[in-house]
mmCIF file of the N, C-alpha and C atoms, coordinates in Angstrom:
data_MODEL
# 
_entry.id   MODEL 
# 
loop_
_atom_site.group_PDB 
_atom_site.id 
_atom_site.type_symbol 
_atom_site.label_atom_id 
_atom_site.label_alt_id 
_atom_site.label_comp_id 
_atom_site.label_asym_id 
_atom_site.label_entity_id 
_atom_site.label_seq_id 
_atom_site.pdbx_PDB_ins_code 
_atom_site.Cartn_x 
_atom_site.Cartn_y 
_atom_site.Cartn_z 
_atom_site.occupancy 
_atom_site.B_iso_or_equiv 
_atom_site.pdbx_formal_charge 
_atom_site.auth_seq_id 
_atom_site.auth_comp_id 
_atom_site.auth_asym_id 
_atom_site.auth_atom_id 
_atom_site.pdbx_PDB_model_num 
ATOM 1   N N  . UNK A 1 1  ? 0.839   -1.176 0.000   1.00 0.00 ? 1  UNK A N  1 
ATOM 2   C CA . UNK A 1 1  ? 0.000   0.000  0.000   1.00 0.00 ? 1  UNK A CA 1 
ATOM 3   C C  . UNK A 1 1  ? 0.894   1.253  0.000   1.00 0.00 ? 1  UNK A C  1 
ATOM 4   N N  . UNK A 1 2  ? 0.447   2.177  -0.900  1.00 0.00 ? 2  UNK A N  1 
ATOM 5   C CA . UNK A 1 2  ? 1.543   3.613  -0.868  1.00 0.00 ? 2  UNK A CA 1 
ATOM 6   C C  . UNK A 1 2  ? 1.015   4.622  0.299   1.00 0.00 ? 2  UNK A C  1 
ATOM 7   N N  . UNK A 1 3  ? 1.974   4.748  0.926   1.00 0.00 ? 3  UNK A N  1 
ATOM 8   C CA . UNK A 1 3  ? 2.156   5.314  2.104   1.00 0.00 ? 3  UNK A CA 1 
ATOM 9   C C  . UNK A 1 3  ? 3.270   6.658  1.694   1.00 0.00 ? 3  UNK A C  1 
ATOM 10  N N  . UNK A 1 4  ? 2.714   7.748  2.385   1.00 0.00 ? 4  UNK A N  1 
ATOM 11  C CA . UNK A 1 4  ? 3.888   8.860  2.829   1.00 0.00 ? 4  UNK A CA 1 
ATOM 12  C C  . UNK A 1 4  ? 5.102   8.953  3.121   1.00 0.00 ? 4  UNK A C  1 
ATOM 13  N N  . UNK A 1 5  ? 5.937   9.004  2.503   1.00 0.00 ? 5  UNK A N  1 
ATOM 14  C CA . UNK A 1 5  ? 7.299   9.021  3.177   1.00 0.00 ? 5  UNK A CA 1 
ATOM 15  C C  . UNK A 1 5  ? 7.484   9.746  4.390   1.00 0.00 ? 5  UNK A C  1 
ATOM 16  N N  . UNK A 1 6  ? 7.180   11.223 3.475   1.00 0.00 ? 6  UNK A N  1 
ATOM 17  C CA . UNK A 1 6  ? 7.435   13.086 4.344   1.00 0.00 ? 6  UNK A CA 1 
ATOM 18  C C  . UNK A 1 6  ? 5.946   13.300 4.559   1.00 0.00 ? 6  UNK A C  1 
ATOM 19  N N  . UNK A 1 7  ? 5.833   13.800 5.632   1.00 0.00 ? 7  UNK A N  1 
ATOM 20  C CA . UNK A 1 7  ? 4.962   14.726 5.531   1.00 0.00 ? 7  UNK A CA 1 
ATOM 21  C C  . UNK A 1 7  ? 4.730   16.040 4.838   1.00 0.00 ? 7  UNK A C  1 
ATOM 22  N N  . UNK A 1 8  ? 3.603   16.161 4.339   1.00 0.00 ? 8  UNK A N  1 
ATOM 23  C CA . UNK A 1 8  ? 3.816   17.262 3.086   1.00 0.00 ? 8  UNK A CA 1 
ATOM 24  C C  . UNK A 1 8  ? 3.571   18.880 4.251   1.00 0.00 ? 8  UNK A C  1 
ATOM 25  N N  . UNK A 1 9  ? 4.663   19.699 3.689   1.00 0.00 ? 9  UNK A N  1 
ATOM 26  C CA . UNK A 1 9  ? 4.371   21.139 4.201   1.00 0.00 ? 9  UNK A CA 1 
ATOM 27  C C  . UNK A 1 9  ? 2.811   21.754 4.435   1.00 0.00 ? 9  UNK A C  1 
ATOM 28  N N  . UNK A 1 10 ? 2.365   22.798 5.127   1.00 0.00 ? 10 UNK A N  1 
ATOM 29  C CA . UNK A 1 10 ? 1.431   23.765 5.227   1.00 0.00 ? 10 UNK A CA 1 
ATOM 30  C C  . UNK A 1 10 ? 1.657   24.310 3.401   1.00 0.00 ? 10 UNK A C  1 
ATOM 31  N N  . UNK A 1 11 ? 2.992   24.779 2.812   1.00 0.00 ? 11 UNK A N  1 
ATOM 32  C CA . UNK A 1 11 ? 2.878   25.594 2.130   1.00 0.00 ? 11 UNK A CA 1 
ATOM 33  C C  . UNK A 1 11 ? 2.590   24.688 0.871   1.00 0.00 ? 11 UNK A C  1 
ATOM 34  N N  . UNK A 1 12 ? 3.407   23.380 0.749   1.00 0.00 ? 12 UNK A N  1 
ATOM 35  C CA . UNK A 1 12 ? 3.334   23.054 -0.439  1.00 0.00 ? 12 UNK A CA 1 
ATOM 36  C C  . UNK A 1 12 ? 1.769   22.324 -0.213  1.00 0.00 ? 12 UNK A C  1 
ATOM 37  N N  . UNK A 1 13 ? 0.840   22.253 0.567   1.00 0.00 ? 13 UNK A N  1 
ATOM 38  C CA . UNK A 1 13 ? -0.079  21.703 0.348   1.00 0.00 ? 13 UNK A CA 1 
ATOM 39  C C  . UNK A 1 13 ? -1.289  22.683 0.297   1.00 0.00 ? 13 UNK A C  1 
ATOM 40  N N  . UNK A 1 14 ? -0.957  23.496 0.435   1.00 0.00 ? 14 UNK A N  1 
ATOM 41  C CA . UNK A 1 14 ? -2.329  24.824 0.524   1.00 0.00 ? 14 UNK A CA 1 
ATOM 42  C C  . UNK A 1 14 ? -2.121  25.463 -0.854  1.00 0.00 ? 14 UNK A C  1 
ATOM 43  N N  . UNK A 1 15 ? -0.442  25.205 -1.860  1.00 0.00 ? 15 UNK A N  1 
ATOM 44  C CA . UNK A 1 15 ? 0.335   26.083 -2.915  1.00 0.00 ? 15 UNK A CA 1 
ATOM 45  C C  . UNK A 1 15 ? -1.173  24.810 -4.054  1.00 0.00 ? 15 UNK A C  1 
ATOM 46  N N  . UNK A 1 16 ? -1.007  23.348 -3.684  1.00 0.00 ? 16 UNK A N  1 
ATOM 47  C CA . UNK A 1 16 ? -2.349  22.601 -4.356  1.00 0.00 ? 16 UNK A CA 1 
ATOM 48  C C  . UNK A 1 16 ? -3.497  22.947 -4.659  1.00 0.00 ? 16 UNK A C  1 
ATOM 49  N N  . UNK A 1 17 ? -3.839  23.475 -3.259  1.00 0.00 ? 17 UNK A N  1 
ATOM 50  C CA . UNK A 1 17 ? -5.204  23.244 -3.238  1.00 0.00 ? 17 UNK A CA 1 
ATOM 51  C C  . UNK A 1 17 ? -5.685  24.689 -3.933  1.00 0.00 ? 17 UNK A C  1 
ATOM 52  N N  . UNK A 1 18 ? -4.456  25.834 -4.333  1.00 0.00 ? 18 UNK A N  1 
ATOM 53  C CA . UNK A 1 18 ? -5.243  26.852 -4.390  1.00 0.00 ? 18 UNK A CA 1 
ATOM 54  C C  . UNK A 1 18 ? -6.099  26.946 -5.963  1.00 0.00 ? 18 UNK A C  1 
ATOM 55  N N  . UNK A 1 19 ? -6.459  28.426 -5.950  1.00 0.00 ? 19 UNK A N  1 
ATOM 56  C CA . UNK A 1 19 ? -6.912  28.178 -7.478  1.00 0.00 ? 19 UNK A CA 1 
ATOM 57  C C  . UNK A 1 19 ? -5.871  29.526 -8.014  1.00 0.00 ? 19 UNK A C  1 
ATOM 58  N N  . UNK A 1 20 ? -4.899  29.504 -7.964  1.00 0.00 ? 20 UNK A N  1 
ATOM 59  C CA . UNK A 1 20 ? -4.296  30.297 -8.824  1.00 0.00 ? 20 UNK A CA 1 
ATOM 60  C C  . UNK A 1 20 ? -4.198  29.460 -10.157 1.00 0.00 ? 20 UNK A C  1 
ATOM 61  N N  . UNK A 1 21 ? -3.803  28.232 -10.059 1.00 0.00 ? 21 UNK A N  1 
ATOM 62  C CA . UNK A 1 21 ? -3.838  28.008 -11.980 1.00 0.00 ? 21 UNK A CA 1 
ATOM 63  C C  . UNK A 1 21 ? -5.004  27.957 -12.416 1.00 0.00 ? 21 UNK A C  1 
ATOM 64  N N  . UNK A 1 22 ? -6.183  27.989 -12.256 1.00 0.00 ? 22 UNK A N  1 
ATOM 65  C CA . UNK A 1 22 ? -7.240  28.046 -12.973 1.00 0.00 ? 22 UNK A CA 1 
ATOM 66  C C  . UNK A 1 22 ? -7.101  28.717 -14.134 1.00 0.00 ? 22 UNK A C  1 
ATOM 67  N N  . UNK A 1 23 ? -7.125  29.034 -15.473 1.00 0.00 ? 23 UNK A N  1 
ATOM 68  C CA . UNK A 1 23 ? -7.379  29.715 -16.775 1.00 0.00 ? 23 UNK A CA 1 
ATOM 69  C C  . UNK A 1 23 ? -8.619  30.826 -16.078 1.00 0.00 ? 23 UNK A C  1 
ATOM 70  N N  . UNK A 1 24 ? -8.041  32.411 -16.851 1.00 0.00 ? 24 UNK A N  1 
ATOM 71  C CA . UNK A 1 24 ? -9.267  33.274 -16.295 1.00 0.00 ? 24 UNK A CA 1 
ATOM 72  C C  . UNK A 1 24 ? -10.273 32.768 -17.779 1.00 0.00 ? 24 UNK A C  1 
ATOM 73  N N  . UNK A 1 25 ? -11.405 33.392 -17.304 1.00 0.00 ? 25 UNK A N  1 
ATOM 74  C CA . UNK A 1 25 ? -12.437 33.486 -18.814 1.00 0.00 ? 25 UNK A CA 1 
ATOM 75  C C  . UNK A 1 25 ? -12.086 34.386 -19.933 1.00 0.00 ? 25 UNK A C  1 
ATOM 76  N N  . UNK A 1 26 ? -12.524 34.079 -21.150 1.00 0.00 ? 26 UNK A N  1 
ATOM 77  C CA . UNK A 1 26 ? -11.858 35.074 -22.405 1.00 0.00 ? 26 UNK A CA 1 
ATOM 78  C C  . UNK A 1 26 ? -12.609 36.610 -22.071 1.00 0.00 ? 26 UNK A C  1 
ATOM 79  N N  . UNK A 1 27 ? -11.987 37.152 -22.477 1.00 0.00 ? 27 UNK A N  1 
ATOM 80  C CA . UNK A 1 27 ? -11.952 38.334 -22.627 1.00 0.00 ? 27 UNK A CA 1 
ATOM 81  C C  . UNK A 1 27 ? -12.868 38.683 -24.200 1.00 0.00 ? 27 UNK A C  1 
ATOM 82  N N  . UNK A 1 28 ? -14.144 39.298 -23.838 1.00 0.00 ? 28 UNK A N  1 
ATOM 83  C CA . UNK A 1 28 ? -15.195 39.452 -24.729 1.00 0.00 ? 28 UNK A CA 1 
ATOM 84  C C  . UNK A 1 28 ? -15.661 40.549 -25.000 1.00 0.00 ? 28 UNK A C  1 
ATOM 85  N N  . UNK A 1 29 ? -15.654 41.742 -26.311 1.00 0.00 ? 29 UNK A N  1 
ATOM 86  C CA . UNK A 1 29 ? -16.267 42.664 -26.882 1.00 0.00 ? 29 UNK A CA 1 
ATOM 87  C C  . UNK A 1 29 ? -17.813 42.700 -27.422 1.00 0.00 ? 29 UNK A C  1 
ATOM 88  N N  . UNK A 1 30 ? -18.450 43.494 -27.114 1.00 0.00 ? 30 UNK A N  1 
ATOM 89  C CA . UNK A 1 30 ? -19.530 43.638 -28.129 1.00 0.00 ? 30 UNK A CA 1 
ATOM 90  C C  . UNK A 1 30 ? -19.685 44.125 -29.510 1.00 0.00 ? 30 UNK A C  1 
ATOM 91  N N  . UNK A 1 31 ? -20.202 43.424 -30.526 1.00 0.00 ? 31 UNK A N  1 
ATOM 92  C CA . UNK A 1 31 ? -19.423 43.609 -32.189 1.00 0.00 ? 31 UNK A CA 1 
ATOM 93  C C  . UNK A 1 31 ? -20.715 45.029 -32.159 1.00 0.00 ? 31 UNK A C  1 
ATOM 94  N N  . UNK A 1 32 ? -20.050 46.075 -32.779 1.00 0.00 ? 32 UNK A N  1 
ATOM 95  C CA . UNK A 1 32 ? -21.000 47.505 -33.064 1.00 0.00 ? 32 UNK A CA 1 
ATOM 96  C C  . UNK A 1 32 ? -21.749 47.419 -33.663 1.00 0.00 ? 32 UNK A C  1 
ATOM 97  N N  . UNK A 1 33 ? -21.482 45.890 -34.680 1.00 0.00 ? 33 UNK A N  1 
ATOM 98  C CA . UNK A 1 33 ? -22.792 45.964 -35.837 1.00 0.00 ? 33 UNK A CA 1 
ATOM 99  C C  . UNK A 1 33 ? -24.145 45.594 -35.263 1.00 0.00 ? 33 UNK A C  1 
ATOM 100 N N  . UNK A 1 34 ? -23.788 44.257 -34.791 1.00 0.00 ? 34 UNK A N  1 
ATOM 101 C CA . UNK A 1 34 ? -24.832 43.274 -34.315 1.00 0.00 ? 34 UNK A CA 1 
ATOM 102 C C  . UNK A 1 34 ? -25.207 43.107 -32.732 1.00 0.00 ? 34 UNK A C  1 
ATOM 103 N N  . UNK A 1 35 ? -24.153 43.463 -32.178 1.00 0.00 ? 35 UNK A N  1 
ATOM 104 C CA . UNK A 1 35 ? -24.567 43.360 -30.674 1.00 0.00 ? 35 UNK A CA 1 
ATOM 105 C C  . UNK A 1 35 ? -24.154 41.911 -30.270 1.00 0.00 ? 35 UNK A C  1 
ATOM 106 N N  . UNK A 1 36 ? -23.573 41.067 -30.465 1.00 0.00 ? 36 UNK A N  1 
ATOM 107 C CA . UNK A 1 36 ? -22.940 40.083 -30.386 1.00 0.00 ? 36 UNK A CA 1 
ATOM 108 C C  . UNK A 1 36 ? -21.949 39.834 -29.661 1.00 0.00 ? 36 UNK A C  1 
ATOM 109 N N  . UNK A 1 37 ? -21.540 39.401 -28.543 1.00 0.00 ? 37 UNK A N  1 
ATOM 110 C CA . UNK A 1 37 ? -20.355 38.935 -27.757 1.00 0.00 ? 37 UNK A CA 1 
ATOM 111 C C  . UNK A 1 37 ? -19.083 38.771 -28.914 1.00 0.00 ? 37 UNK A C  1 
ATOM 112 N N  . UNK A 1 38 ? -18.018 38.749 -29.435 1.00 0.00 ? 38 UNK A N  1 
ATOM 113 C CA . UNK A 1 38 ? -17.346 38.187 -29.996 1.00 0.00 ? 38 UNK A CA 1 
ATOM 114 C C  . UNK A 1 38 ? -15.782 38.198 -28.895 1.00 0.00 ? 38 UNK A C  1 
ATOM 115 N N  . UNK A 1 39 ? -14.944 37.696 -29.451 1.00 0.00 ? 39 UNK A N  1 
ATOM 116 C CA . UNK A 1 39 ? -13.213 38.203 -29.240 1.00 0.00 ? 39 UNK A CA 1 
ATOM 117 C C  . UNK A 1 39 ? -12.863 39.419 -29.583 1.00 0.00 ? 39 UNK A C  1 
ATOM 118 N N  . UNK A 1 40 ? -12.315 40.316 -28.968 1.00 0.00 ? 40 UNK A N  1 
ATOM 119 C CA . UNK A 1 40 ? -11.950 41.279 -29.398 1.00 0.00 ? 40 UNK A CA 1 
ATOM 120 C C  . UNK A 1 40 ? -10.343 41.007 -30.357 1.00 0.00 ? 40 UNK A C  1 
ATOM 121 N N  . UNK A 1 41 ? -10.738 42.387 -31.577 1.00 0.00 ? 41 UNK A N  1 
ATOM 122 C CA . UNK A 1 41 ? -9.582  42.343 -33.025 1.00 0.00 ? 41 UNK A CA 1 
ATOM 123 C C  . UNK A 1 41 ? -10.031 40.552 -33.586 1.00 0.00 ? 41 UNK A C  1 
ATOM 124 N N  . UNK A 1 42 ? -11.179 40.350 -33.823 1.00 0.00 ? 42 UNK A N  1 
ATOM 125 C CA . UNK A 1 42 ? -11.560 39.422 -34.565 1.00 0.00 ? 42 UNK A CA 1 
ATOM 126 C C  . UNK A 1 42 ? -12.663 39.853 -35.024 1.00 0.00 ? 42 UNK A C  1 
ATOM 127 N N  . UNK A 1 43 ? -13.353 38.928 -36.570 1.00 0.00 ? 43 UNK A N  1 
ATOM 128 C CA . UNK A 1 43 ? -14.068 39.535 -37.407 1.00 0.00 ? 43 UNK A CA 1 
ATOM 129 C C  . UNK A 1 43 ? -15.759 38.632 -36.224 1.00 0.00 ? 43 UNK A C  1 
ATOM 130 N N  . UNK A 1 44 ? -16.773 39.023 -36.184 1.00 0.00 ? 44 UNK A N  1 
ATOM 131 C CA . UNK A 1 44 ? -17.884 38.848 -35.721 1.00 0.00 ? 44 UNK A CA 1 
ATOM 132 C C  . UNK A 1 44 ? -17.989 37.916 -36.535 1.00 0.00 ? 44 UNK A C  1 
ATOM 133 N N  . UNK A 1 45 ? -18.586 36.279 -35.711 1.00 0.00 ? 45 UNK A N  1 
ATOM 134 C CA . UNK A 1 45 ? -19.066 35.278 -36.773 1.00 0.00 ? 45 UNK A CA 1 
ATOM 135 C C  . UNK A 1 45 ? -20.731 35.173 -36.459 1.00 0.00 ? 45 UNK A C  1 
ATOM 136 N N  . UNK A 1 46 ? -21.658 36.467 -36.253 1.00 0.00 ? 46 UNK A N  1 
ATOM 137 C CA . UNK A 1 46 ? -22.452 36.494 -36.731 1.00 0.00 ? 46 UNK A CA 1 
ATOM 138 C C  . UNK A 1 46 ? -22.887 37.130 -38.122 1.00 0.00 ? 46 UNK A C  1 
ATOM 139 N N  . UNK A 1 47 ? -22.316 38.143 -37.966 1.00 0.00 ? 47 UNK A N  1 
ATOM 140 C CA . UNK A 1 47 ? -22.558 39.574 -39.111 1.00 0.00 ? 47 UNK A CA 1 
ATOM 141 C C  . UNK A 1 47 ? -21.355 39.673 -39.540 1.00 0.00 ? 47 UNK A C  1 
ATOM 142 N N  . UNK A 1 48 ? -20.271 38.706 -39.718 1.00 0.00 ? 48 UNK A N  1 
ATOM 143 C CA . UNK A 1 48 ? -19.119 38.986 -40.751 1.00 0.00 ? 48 UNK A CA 1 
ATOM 144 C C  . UNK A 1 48 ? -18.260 40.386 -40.858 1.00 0.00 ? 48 UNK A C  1 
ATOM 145 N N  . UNK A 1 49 ? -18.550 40.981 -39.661 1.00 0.00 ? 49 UNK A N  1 
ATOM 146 C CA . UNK A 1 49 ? -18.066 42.196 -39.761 1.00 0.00 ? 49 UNK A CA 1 
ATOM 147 C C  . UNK A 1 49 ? -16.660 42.157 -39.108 1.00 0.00 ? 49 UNK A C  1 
ATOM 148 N N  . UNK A 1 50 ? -15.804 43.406 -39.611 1.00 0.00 ? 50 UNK A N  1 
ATOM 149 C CA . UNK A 1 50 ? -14.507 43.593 -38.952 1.00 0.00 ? 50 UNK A CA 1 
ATOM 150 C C  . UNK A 1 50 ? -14.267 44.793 -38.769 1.00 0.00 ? 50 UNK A C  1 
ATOM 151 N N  . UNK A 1 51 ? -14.424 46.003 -37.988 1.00 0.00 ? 51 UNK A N  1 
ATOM 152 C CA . UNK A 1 51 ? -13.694 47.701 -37.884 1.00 0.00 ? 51 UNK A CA 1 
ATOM 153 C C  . UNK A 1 51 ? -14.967 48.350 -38.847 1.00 0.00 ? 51 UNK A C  1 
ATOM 154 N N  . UNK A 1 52 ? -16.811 47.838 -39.262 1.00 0.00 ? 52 UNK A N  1 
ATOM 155 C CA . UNK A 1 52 ? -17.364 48.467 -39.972 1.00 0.00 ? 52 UNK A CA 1 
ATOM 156 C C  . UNK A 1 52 ? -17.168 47.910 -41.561 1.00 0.00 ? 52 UNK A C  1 
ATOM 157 N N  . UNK A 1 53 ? -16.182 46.804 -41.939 1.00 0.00 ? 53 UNK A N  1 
ATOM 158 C CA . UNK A 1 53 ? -16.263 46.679 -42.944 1.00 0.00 ? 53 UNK A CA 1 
ATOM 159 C C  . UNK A 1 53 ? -16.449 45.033 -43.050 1.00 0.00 ? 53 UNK A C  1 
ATOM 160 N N  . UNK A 1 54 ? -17.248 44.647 -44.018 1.00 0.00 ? 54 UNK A N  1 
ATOM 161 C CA . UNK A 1 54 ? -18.069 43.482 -44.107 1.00 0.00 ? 54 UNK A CA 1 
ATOM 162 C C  . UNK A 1 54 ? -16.761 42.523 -44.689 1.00 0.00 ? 54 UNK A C  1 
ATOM 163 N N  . UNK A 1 55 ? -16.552 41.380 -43.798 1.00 0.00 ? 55 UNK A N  1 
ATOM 164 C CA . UNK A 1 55 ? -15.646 40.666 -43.960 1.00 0.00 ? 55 UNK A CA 1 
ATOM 165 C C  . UNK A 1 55 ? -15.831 39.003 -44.864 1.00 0.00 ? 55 UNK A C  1 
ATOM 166 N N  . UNK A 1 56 ? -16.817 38.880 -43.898 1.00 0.00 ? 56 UNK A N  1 
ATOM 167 C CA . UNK A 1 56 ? -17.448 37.740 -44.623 1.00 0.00 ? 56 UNK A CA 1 
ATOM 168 C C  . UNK A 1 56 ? -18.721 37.835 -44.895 1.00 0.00 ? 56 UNK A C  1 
ATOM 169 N N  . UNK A 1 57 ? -19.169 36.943 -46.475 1.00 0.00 ? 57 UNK A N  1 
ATOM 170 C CA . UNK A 1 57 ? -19.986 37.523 -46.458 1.00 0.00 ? 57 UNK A CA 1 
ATOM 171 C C  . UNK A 1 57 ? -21.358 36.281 -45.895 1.00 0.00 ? 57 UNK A C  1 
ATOM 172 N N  . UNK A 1 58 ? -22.228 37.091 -44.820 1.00 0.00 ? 58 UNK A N  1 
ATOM 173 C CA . UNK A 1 58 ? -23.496 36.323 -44.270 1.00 0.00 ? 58 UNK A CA 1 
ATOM 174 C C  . UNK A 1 58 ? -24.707 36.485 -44.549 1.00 0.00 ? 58 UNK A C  1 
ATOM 175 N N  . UNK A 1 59 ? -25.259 35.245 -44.613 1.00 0.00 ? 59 UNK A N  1 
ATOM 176 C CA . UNK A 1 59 ? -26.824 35.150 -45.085 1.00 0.00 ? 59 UNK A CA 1 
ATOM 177 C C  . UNK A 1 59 ? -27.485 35.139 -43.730 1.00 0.00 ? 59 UNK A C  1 
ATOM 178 N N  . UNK A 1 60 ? -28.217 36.437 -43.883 1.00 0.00 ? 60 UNK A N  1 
ATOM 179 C CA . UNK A 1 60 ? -28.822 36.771 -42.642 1.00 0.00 ? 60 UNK A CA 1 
ATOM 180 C C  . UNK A 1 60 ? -30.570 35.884 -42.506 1.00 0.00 ? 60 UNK A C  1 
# 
């Protein structure tokens, strides 16, 4: 059966449990055309838009 050698520290065992590595959430703009959540400096993949100018083109 695996057993403990050391006892593990206060620090290195609280440094585990914390949530500093968690990933934060993305970082999200509203597109001017449509009102749409997107990525910001990316083209909107609702309304194909990019800076006001129609990038791709969508069938609305």
């Amino acid at each position: 059966m695996a057993v403990p050698k050391r006892k593990v520290s206060r620090a290195r065992r609280d440094k585990r449990r914390s949530n500093v590595w968690k990933l934060p959430a993305p970082a999200l703009s509203k597109c001017p055309q449509c009102g749409e959540y997107k990525a910001p400096h990316t083209v909107c993949g609702s309304c194909g838009y990019y800076k006001g100018v129609e990038v791709i083109k969508k069938d609305a």
